[in-house]
BAKEBA-197151 format. One record per atom (N, C-alpha, C, CB): x, y, z. Coordinates in steps of 0.02 Angstrom, whole numbers. Each point is the difference from the previous one (the first is absolute). Glycine has a CB too. Layout:
! residues N
ATOM        x        y        z
ATOM        X        Y        Z
...
//
This chain:
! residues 121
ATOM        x        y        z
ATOM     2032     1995     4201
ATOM      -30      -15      -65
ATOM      -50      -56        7
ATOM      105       38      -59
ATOM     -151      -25       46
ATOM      -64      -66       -8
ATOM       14      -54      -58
ATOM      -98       90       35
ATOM       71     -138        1
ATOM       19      -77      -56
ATOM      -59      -17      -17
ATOM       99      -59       52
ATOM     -123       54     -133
ATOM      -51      -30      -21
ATOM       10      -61      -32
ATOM      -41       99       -1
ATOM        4     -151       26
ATOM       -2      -55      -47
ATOM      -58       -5      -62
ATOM       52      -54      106
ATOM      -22       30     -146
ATOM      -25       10      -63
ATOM      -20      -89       17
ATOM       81      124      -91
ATOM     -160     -132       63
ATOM       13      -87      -11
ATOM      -57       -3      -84
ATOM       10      -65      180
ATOM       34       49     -224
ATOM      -26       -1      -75
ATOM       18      -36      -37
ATOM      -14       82        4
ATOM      -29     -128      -44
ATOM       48      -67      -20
ATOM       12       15      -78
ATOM      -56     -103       91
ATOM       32      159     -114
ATOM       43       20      -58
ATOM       46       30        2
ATOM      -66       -1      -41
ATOM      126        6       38
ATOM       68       15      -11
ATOM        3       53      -24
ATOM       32      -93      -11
ATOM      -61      144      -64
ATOM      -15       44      -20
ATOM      -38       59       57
ATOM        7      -83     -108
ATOM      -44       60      128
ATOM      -45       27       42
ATOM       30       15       56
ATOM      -83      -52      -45
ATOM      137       15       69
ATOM       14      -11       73
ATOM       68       53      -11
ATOM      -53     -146       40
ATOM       79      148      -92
ATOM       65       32      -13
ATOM      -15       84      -13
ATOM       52     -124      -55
ATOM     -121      130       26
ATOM      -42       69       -6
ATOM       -3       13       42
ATOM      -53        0      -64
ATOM       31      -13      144
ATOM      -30       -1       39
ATOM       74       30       51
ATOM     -118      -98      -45
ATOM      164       51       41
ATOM       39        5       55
ATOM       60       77      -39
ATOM      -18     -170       60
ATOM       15      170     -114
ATOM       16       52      -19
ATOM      -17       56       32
ATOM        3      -54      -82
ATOM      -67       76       44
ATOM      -51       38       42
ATOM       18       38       49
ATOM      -60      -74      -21
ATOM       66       10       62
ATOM      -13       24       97
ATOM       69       15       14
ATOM     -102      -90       56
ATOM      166       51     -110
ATOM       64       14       39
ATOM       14       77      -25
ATOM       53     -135        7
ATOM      -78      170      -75
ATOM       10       48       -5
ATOM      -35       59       33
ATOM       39      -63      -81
ATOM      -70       35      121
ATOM      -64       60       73
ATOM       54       12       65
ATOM     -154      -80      -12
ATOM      211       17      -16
ATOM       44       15       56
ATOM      -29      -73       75
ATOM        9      178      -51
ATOM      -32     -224       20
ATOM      -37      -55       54
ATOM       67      -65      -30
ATOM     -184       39        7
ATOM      191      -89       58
ATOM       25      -52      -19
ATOM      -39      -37      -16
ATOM       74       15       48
ATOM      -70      -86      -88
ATOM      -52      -46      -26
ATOM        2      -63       15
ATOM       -7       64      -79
ATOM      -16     -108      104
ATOM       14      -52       -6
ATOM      -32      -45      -40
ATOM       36       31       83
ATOM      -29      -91     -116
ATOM      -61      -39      -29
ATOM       -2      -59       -7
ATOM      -15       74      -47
ATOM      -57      -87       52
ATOM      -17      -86       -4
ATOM      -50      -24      -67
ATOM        1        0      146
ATOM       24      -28     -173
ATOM      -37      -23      -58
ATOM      -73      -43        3
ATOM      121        1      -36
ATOM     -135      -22       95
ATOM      -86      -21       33
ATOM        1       -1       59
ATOM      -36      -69      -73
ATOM      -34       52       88
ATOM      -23        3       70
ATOM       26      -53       37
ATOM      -98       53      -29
ATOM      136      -79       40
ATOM       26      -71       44
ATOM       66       40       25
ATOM      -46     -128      -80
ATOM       94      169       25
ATOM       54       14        8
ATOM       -7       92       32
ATOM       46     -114     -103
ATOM     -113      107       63
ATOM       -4       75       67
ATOM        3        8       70
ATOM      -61       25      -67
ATOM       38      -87       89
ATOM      -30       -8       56
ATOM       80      -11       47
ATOM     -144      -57      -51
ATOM      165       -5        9
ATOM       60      -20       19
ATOM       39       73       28
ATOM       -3     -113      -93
ATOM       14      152       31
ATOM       53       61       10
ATOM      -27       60       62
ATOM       37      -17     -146
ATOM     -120        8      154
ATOM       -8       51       47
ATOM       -2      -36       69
ATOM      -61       80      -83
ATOM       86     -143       96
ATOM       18      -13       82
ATOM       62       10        5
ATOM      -76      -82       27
ATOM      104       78      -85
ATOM       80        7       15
ATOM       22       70       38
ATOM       19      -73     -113
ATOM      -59      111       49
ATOM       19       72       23
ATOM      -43       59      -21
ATOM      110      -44       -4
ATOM     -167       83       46
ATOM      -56       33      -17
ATOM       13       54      -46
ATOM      -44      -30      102
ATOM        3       34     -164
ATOM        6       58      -28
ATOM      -42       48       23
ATOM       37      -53      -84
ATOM      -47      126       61
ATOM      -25       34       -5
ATOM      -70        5       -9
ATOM       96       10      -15
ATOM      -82      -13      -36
ATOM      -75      -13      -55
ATOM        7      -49      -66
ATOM      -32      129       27
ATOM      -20     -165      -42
ATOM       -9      -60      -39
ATOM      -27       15      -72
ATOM      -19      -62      108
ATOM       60       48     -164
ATOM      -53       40      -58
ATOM       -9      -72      -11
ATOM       38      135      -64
ATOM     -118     -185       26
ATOM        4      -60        7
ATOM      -58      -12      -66
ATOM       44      -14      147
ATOM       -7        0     -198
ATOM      -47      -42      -52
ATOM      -47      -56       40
ATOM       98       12      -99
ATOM     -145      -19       42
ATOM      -67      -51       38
ATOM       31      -67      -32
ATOM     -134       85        1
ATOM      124      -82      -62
ATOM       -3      -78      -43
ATOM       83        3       -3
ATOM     -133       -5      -96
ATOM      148      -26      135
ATOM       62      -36        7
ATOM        9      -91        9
ATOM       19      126       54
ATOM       27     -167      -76
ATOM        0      -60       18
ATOM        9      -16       88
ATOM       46      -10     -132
ATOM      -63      -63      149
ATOM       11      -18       54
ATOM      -41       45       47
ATOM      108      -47      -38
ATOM     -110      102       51
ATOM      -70       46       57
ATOM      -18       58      -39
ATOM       47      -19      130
ATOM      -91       41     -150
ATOM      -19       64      -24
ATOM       -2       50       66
ATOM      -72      -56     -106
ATOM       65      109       70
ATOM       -4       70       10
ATOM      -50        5       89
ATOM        3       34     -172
ATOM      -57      -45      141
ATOM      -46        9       77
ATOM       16      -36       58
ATOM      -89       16      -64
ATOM      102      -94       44
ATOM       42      -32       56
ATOM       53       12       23
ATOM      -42      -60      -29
ATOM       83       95        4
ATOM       53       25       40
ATOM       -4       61       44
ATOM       52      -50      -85
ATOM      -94       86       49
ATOM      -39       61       46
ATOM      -41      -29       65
ATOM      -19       71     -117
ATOM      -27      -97       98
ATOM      -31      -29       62
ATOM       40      -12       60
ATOM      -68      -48      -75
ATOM      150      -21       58
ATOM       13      -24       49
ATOM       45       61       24
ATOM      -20     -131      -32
ATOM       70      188        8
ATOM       15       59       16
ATOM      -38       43       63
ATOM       31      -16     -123
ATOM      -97       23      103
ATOM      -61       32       27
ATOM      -20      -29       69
ATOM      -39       22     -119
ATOM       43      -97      115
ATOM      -27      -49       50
ATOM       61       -2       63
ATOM      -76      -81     -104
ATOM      142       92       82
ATOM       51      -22       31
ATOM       43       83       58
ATOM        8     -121     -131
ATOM      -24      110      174
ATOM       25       74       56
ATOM       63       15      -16
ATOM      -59      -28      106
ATOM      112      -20     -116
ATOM       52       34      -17
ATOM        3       51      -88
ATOM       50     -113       97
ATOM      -89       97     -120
ATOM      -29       22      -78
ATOM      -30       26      -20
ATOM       11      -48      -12
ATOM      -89       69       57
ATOM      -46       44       -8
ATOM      -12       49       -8
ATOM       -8      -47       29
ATOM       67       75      -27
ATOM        6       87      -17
ATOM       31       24      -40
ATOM       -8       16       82
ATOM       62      -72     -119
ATOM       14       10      -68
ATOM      -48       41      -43
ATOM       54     -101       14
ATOM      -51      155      -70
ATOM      -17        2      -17
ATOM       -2      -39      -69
ATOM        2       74       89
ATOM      -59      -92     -132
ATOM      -17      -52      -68
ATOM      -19       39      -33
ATOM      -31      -98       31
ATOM       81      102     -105
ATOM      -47       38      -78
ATOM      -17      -49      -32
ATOM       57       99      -28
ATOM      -87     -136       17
ATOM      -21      -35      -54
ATOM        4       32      -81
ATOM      -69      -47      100
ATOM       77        2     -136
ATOM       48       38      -61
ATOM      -16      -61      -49
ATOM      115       76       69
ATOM     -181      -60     -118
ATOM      -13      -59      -23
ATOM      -35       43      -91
ATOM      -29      -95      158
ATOM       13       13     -182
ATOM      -10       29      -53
ATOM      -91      -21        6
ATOM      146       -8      -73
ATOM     -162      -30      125
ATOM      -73        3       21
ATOM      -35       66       10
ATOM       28     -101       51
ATOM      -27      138      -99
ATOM      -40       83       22
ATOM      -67      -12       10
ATOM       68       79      -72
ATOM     -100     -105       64
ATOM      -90       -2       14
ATOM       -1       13       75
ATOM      -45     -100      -93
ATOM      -11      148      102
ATOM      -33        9       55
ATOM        1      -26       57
ATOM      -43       23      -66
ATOM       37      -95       38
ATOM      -26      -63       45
ATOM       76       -5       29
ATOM     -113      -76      -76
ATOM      165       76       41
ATOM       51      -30        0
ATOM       49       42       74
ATOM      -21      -38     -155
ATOM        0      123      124
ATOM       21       38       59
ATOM      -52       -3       57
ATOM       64       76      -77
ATOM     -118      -89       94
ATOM      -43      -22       61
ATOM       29      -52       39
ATOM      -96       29      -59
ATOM      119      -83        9
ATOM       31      -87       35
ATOM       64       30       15
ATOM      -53     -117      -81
ATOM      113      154       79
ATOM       59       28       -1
ATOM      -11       37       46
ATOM       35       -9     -100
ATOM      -80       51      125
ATOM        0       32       64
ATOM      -38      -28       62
ATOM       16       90      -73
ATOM      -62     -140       52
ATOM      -30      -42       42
ATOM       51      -46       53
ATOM      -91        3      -98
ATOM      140      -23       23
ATOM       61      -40       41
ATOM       44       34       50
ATOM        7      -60      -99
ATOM      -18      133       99
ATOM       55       35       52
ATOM       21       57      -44
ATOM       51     -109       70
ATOM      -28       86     -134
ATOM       26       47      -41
ATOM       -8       74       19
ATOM      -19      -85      -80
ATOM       85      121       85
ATOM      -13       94       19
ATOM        0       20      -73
ATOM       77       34      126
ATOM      -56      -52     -155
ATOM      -22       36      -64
ATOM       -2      -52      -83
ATOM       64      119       77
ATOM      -87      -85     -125
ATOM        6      -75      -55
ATOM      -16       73      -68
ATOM      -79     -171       82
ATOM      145      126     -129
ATOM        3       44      -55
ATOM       17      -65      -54
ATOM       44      135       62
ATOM      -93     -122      -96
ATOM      -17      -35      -68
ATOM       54       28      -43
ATOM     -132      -12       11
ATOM      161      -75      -54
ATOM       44       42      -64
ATOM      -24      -12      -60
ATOM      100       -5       51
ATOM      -88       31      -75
ATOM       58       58      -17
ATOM        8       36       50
ATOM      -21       13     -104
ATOM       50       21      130
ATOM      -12       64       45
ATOM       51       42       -4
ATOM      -59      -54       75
ATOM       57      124      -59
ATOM       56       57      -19
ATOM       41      -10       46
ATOM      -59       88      -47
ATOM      135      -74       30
ATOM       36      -24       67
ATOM       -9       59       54
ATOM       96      -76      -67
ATOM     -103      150       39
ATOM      -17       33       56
ATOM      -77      -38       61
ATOM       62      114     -100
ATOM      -92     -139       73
ATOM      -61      -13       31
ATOM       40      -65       63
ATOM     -110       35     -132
ATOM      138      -70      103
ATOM       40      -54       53
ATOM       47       48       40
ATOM        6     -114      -82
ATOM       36      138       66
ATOM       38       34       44
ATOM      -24       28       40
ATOM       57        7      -59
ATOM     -107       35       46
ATOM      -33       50       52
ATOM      -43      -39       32
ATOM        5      102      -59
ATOM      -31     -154       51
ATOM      -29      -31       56
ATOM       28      -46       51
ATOM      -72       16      -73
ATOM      146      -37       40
ATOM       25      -24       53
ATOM       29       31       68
ATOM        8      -58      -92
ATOM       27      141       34
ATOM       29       48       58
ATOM      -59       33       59
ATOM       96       36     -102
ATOM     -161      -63       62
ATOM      -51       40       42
ATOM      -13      -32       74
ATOM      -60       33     -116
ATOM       57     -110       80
ATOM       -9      -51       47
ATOM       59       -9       71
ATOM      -58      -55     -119
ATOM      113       58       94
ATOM       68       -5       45
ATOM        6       78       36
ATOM       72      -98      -92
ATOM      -98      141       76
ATOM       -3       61       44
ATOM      -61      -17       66
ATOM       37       88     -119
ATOM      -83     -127       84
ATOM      -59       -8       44
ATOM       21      -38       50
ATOM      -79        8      -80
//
């Protein structure tokens, strides 16, 4: 079974989210920002990363970046999962490494299937 970490510092959001993925049949793990993401993925590698941007203490792209930058980490796959939908916003989100980025609102089929798409890849 694949382990996704969820890192989302709304609680609502993060509880939608891990729902979601546990009912696709995925385990979840989660970190409420980027400091404690980071923390939880040396401990123990997930899968794939679904990762809000505007979070306290490190946002969204910086945690991608150092993910991206780091060999033991680099192949994680990253959804970015934000409520930044502009253009610009998904260009800077895949610039950072990001494999994929879904603006919310978003349908939960549209998250699911991109994560299962991603973890097959």
């Amino acid at each position: 079974m694949s382990t996704v970490l969820v890192v989302e510092d709304s609680v609502t959001q993060r509880e939608m989210i891990t729902d979601l993925l546990k009912g696709s049949g995925l385990s979840v793990t989660i970190a409420s920002d980027g400091v404690e993401a980071l923390e939880q993925i040396q401990g123990q590698c997930p899968d794939l990363v679904v990762l809000d941007i505007v979070m306290p203490r490190m946002n969204g792209y910086e945690v991608c970046r150092r993910l991206k930058s780091d060999p033991k980490t680099q192949n994680v796959p990253v959804v970015m999962c934000s409520s930044k939908g502009e253009e610009f916003d998904r260009y800077w989100g895949m610039k950072q490494g990001a494999d994929a980025y879904i603006a919310k609102p978003f349908q939960p089929t549209e998250l699911v299937g991109t994560v299962k798409q991603l973890l097959r890849g």
